[in-house]
Backbone as ProteinMPNN parsed JSONL, in Angstrom:
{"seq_chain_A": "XXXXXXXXXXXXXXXXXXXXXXXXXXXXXXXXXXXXXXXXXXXXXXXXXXXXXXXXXXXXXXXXXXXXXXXXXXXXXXXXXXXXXXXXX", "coords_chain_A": {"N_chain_A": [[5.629, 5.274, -13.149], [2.838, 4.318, -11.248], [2.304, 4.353, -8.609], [5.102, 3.91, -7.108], [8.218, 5.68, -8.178], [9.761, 5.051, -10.854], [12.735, 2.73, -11.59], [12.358, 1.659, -8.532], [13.879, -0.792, -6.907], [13.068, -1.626, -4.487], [10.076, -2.522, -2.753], [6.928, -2.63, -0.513], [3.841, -4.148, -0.572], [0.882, -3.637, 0.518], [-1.637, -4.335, 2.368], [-4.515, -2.518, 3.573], [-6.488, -2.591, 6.612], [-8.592, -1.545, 7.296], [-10.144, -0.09, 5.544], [-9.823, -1.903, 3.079], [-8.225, -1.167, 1.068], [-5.723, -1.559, -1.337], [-2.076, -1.459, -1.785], [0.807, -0.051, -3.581], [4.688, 0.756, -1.303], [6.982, 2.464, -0.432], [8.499, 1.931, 1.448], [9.079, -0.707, 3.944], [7.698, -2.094, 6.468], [6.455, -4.065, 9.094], [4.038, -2.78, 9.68], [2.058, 0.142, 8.334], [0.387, 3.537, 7.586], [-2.262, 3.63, 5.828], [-2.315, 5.483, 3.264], [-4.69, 6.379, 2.269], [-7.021, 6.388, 4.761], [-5.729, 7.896, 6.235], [-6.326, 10.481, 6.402], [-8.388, 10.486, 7.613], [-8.376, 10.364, 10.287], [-9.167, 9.585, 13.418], [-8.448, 10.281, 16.339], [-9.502, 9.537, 18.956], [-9.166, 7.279, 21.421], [-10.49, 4.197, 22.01], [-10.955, 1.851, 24.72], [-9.921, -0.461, 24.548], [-7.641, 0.153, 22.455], [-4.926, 0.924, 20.785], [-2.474, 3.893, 20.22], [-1.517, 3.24, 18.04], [-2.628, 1.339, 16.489], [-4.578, 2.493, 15.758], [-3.472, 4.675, 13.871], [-1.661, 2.519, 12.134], [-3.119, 1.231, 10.037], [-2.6, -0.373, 7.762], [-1.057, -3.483, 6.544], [2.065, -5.185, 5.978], [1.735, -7.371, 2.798], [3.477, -8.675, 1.476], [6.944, -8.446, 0.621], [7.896, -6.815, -1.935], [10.619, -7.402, -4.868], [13.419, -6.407, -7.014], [13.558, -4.595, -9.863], [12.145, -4.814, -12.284], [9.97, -6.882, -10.974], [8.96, -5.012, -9.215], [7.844, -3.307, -11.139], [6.313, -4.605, -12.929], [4.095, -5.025, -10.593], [3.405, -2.682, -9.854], [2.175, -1.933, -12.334], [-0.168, -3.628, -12.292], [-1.827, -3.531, -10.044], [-1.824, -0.264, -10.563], [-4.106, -0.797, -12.852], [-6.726, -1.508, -11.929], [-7.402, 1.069, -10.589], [-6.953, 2.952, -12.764], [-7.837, 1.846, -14.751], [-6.408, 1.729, -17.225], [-4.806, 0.63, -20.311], [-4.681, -2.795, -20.624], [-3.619, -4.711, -22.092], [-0.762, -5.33, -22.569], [-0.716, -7.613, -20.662]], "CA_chain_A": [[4.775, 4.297, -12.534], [1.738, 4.859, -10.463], [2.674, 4.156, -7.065], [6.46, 4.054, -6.682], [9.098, 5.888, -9.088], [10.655, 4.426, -12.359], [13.681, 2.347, -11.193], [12.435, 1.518, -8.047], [14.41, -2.106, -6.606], [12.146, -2.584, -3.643], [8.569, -2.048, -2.073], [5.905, -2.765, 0.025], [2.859, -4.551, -1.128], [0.05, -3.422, 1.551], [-3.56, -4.214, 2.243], [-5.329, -1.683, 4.658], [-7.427, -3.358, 7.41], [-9.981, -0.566, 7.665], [-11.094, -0.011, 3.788], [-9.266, -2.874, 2.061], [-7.546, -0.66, -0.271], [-4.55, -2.379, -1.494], [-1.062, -0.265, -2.349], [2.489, -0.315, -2.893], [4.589, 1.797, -0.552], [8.66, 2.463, -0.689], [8.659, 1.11, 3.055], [8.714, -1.963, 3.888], [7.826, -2.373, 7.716], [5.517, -4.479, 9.18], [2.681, -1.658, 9.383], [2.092, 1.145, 8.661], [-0.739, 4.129, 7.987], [-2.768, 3.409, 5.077], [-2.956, 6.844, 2.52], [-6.596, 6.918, 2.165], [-7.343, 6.452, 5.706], [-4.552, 8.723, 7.148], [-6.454, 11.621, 5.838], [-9.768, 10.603, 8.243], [-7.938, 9.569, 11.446], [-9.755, 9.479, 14.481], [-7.222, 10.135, 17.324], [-10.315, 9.292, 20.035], [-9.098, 5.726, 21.216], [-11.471, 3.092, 23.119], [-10.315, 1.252, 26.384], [-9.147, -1.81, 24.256], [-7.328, 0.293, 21.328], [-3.603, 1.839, 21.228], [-2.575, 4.583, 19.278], [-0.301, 2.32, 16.677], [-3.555, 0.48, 16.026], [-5.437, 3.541, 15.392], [-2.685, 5.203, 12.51], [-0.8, 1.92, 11.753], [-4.004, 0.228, 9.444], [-1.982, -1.23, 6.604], [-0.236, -4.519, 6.92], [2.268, -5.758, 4.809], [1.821, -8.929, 2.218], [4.444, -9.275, 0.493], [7.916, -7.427, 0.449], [8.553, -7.184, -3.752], [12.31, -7.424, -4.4], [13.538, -6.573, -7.665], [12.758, -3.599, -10.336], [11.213, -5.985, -13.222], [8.943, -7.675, -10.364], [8.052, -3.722, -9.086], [6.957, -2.292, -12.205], [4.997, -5.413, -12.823], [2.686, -5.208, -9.565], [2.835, -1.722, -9.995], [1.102, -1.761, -13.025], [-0.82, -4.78, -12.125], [-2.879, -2.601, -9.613], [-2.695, 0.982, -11.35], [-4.914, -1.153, -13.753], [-7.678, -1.145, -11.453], [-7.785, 2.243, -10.305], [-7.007, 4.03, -14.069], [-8.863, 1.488, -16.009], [-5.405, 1.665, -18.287], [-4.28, -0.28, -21.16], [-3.908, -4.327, -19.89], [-2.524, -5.348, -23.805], [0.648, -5.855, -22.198], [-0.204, -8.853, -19.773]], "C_chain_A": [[3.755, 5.009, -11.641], [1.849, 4.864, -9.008], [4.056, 4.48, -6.28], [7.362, 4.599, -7.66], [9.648, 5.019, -9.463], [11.624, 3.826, -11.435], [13.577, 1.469, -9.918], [13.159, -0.358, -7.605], [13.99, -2.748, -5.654], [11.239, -2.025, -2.892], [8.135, -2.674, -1.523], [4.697, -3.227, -0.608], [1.68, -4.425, 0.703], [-1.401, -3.41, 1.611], [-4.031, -3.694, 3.838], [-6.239, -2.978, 5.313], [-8.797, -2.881, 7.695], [-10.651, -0.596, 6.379], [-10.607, -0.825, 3.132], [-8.593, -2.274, 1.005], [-5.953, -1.018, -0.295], [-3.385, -1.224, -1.815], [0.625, -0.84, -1.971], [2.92, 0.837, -2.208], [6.475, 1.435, -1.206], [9.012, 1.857, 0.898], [8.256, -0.417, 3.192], [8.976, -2.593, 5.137], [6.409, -2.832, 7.781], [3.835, -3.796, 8.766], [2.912, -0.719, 9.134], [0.861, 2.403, 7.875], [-1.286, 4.611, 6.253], [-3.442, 5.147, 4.506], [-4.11, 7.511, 2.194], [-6.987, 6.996, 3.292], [-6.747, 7.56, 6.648], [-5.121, 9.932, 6.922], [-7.984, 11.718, 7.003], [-9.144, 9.686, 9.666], [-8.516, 10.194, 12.73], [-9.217, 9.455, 15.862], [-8.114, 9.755, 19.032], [-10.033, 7.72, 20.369], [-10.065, 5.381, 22.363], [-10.555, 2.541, 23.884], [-9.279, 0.266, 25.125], [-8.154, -1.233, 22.742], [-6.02, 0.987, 21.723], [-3.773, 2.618, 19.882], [-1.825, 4.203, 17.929], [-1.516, 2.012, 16.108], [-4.347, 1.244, 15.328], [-4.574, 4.11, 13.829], [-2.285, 3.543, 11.935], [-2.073, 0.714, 11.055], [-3.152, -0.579, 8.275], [-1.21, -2.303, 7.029], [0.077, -5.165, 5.298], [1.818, -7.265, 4.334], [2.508, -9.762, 1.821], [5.485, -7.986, 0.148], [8.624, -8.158, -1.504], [9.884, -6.357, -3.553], [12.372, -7.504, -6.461], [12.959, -5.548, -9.029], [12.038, -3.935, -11.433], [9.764, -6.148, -12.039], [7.841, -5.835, -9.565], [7.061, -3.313, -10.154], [5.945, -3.579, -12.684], [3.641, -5.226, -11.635], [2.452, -3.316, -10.032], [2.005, -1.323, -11.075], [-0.281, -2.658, -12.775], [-2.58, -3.674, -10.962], [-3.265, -1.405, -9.995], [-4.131, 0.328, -12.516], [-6.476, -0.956, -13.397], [-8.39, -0.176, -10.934], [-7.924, 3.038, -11.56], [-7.715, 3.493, -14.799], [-7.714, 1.081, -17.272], [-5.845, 0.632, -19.328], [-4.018, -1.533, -20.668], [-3.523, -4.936, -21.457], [-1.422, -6.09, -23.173], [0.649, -6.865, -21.215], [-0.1, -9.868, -20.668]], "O_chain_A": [[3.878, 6.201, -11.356], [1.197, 5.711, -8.397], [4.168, 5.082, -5.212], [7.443, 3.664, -8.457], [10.101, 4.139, -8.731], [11.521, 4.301, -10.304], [14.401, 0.558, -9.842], [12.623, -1.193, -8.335], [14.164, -3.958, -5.51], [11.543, -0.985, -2.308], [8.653, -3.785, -1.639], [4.43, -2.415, -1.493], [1.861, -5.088, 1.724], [-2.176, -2.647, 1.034], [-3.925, -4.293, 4.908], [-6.581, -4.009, 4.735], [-9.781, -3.476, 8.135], [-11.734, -1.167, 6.253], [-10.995, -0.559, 1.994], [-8.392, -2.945, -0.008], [-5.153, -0.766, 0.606], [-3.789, -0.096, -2.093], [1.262, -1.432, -1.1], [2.211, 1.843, -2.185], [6.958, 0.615, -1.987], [10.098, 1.314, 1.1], [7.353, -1.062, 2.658], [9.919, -3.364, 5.314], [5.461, -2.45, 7.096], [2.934, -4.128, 7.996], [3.991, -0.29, 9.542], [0.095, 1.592, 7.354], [-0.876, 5.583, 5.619], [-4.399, 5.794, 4.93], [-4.422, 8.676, 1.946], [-7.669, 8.021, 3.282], [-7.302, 7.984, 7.662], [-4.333, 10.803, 7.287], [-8.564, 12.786, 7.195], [-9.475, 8.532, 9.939], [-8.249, 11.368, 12.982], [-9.588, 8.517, 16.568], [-7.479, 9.716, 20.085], [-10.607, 6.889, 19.665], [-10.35, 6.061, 23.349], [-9.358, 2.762, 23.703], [-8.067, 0.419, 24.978], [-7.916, -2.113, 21.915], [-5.931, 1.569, 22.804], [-4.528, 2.428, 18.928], [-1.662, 4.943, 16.959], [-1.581, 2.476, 14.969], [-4.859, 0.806, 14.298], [-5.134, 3.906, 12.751], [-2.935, 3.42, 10.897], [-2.051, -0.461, 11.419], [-3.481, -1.765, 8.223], [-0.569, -2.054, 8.05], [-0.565, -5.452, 4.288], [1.581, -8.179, 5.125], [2.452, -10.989, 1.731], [5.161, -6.915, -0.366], [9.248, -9.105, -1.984], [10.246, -5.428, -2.831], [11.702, -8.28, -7.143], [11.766, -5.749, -9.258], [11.076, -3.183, -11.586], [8.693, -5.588, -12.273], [6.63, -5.633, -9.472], [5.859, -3.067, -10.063], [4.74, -3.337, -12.757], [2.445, -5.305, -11.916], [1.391, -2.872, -10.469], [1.156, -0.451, -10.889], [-1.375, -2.22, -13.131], [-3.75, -3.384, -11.214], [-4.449, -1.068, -9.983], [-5.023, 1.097, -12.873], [-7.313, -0.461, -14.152], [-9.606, -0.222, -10.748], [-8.884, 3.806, -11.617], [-8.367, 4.164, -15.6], [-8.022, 0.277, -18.151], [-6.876, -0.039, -19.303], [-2.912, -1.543, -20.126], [-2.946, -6.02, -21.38], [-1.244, -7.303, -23.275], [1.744, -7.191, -20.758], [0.276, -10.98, -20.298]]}, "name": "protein", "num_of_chains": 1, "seq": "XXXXXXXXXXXXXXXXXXXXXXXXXXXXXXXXXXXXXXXXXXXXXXXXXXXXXXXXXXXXXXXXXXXXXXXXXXXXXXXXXXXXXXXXX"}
């Protein structure tokens, strides 16, 4: 799979707040620090900002339960990044 290993039984469904880039994760806590962004982090905070707020851009949507309902989303979004094969919806 593209996001989470074969088998997996439960994930994270996460949409970043900073770039909107969507993703599954193997965690499944409220927030936490969005893979594309984590690479351009800005550790300079403003008066009104903490440092959770600053790393912790992703928020979950939806905790997927179940290794059928994984490998579905997980292909469901590799589709949009690889372009893949969609035959199979």
């Amino acid at each position: 799979m593209y996001y989470v290993p074969d088998g997996t039984k439960e994930c994270g469904y996460y949409e970043c707040k900073k770039c909107g880039n969507r993703f599954l994760s193997l965690q499944t806590m409220k927030r936490i620090p969005c893979p594309d962004c984590e690479q351009e982090i800005d550790y300079e905070i403003g008066p009104d900002e903490s440092l959770e707020d600053v790393l912790d851009t992703a928020e979950l949507l939806q905790k997927i339960e179940g290794t059928e309902e994984v490998a579905k989303m997980d292909a469901l979004l590799s589709l949009a990044i690889t372009g893949g094969d969609c035959n199979w919806i």
